[in-house]
C-alpha positions as CSV (number, residue, x, y, z in Angstrom):
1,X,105.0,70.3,104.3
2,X,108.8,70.4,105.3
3,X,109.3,72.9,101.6
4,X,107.2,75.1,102.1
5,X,107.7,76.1,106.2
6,X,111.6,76.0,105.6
7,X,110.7,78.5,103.0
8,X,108.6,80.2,105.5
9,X,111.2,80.3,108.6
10,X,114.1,81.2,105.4
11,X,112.8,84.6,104.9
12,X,111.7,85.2,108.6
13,X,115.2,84.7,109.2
14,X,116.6,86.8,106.3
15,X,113.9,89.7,106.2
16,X,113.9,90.3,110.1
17,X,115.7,89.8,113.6
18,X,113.5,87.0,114.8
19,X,115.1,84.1,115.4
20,X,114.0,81.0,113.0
21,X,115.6,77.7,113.2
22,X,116.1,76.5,109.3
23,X,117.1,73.3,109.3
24,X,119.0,71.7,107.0
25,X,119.3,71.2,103.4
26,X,118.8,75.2,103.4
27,X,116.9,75.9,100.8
28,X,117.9,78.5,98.4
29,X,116.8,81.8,99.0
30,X,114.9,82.3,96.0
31,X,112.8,79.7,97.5
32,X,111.4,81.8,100.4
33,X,110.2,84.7,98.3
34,X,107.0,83.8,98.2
35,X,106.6,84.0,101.7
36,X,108.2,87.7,101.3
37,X,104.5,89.8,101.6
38,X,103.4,88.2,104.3
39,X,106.9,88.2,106.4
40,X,106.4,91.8,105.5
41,X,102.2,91.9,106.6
42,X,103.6,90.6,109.7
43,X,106.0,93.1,110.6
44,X,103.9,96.1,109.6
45,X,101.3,94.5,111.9
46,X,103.6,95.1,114.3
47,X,104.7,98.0,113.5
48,X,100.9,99.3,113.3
49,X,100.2,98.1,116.5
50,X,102.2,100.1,118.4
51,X,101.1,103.0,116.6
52,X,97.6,102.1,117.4
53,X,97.8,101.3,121.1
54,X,100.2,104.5,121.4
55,X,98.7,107.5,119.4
56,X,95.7,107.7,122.2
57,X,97.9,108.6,125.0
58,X,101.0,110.2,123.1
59,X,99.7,111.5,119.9
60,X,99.7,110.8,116.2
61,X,103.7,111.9,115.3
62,X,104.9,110.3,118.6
63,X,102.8,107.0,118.1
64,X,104.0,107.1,114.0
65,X,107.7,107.5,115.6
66,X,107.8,104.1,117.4
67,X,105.7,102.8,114.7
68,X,108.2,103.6,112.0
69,X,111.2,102.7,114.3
70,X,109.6,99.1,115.3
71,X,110.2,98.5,111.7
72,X,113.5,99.2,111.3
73,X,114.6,97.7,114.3
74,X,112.7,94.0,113.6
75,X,113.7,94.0,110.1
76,X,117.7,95.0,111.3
77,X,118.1,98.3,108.9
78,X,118.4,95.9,106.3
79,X,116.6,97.9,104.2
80,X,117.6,101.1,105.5
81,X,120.6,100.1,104.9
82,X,120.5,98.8,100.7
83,X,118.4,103.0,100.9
84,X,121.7,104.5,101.5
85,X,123.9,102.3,99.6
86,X,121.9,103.1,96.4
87,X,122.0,107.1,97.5
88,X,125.6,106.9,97.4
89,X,126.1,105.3,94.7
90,X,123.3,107.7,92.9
91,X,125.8,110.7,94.5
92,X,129.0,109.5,93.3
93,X,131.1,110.1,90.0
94,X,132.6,107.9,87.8
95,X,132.1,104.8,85.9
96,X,129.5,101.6,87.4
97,X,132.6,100.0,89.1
98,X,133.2,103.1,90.6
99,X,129.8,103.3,92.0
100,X,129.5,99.6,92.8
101,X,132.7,100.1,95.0
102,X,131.0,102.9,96.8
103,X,127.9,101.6,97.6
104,X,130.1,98.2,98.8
105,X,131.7,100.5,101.1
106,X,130.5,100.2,105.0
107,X,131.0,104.2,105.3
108,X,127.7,105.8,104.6
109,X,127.7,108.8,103.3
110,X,126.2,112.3,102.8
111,X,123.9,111.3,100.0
112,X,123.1,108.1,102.4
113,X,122.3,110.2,105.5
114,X,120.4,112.1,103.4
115,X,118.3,109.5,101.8
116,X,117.3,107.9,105.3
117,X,116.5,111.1,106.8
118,X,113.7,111.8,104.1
119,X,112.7,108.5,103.8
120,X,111.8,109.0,107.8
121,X,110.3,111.7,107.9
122,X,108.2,110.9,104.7
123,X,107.3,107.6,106.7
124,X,106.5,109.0,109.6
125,X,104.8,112.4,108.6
126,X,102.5,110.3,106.2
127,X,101.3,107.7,109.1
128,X,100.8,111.1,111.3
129,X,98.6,112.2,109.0
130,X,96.2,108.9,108.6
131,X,93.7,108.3,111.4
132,X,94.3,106.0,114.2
133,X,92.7,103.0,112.3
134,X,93.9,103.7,108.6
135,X,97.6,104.1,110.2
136,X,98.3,100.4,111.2
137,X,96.4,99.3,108.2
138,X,98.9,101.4,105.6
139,X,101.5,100.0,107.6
140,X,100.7,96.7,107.2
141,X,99.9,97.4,103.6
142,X,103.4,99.2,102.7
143,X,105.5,96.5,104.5
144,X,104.0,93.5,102.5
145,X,103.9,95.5,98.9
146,X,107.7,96.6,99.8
147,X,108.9,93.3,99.9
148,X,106.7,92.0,97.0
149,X,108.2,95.0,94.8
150,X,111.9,93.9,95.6
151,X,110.2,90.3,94.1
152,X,109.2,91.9,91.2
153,X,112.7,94.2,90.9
154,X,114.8,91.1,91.2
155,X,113.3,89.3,87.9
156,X,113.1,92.2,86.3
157,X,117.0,93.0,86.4
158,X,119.8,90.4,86.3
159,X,122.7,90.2,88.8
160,X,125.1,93.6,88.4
161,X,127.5,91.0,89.9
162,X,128.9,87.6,90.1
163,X,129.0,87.4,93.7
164,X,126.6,89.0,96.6
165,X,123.3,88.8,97.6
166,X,121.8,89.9,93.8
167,X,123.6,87.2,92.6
168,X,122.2,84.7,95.0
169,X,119.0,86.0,95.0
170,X,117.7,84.5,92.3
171,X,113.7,84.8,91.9
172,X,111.9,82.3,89.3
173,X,108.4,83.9,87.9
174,X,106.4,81.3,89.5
175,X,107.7,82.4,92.9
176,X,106.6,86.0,92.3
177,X,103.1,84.8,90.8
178,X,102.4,83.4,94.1
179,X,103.9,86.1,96.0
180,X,101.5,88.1,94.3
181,X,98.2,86.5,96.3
182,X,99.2,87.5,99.5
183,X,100.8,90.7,98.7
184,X,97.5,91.7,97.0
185,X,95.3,90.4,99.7
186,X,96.6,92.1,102.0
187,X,96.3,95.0,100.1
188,X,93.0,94.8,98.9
189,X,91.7,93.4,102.5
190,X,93.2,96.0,104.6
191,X,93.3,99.2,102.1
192,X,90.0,98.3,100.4
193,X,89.7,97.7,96.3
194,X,90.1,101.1,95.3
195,X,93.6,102.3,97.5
196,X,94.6,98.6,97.5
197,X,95.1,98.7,93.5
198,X,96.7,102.0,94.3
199,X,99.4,100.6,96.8
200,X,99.9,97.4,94.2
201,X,100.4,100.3,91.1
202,X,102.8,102.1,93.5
203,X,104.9,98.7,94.3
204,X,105.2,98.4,90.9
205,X,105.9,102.0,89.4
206,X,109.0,101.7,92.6
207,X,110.3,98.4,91.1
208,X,110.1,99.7,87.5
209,X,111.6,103.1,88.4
210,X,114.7,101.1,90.6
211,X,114.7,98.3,87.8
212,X,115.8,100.9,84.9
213,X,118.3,102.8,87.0
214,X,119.9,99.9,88.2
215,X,120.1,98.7,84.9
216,X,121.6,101.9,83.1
217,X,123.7,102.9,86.2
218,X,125.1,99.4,87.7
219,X,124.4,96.2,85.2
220,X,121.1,94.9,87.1
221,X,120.3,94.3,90.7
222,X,122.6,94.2,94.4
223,X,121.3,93.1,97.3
224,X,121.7,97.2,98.2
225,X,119.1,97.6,95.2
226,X,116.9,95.0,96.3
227,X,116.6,96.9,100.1
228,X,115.9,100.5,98.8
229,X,113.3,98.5,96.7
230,X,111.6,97.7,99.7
231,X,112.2,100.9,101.4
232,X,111.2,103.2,98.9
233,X,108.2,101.6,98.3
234,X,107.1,101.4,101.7
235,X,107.3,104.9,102.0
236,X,105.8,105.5,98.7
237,X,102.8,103.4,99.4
238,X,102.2,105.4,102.6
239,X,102.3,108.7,100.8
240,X,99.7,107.2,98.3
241,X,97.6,106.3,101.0
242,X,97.3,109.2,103.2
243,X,96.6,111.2,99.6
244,X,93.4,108.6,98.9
245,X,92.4,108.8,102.5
């Protein structure tokens, strides 16, 4: 029992704020990805929540603000963050070191800013436009294929580097398998059959897409690769969604 809940309170502890006592031997991190989707479920339950209890009083873009915001603010940018790292280093010339020193750098830059302003507003104008009940439920949906699509990125592309977070990040198949179960449960249970398939074939058209760049541009995966993974994909999912609704 001890395995599988330090897995569990691992990726709480790396995919969010909340505070979650691993004790030690730490496993690996690689050994809390399967608990990835439904970290994820979790916090776009929140996230839907609000959105749910606020749209009757304060209105569908209002309620998708907080909603969206929640997110970010439980989960620490993380993702956010890897969004704009990968946008710079998209924007940038030069060679892959070149572009792997740029997206290293703490500065974010105009290509960054950019990146997380449309991934926003896509996010939020997309829950907006779902009703009240289908918002929380895309929610939930995006935040638990996001972070099975960064699963599926990080054994699809090596580490670009020796050192980092996409070099410790290693994922064996097995662990994605299973992360597969609850990522497509949630999807299939909260979506229904026909726009949970659609979500899943999104996760994984964002993961291939990230997969090949990040292979041709940088040498395989960062941790910065592994976030916009889970960003894009969220809002990508939500997009999908609100066109099958």
């Amino acid at each position: 029992m001890r395995r599988p809940l330090a897995g569990l309170a691992l990726a709480v502890a790396f995919l969010t704020i909340v505070p979650a006592r691993v004790r030690p031997p730490v496993p690996s991190l690689g050994a809390a990805a399967p608990w990835f989707p439904v970290v994820g479920a979790g916090v776009g339950a929140a996230g839907g929540g609000i959105a749910w209890l606020a749209r009757p009083s304060l209105g569908a873009a209002v309620a998708a603000v907080l909603a969206v915001v929640l997110v970010v603010v439980l989960t620490g940018a993380l993702h956010q963050d890897g969004l704009a790292d990968c946008a710079d280093g998209l924007g940038v010339r030069g060679d892959r070191e070149r572009r792997l020193a740029v997206m290293r750098d703490p500065v974010v830059g105009t290509f960054g800013v950019l990146a997380l302003v449309a991934w926003f507003a896509l996010a939020v104008a997309a829950l907006a436009g779902l009703a009240r009940h289908d918002a929380w439920r895309a929610l939930l949906v995006a935040a638990a294929v996001g972070r099975w699509a960064a699963l599926v990125h990080g054994t699809a592309a090596g580490p670009a580097r020796r050192d980092g977070l996409g070099s410790a990040f290693a994922i064996a198949p097995g662990a994605v398998a299973v992360a597969t179960v609850p990522a497509a449960v949630a999807a299939l249970a909260a979506a229904g059959v026909g726009a949970g398939l659609a979500a899943l074939a999104a996760g994984l058209l964002v993961a291939g897409l990230v997969t090949a760049w990040a292979r041709a541009v940088l040498g395989g995966r960062t941790g910065d690769t592994l976030g916009a993974t889970v960003a894009l994909t969220e809002a990508a999912v939500l997009v999908v969604l609100l066109g099958l609704a």
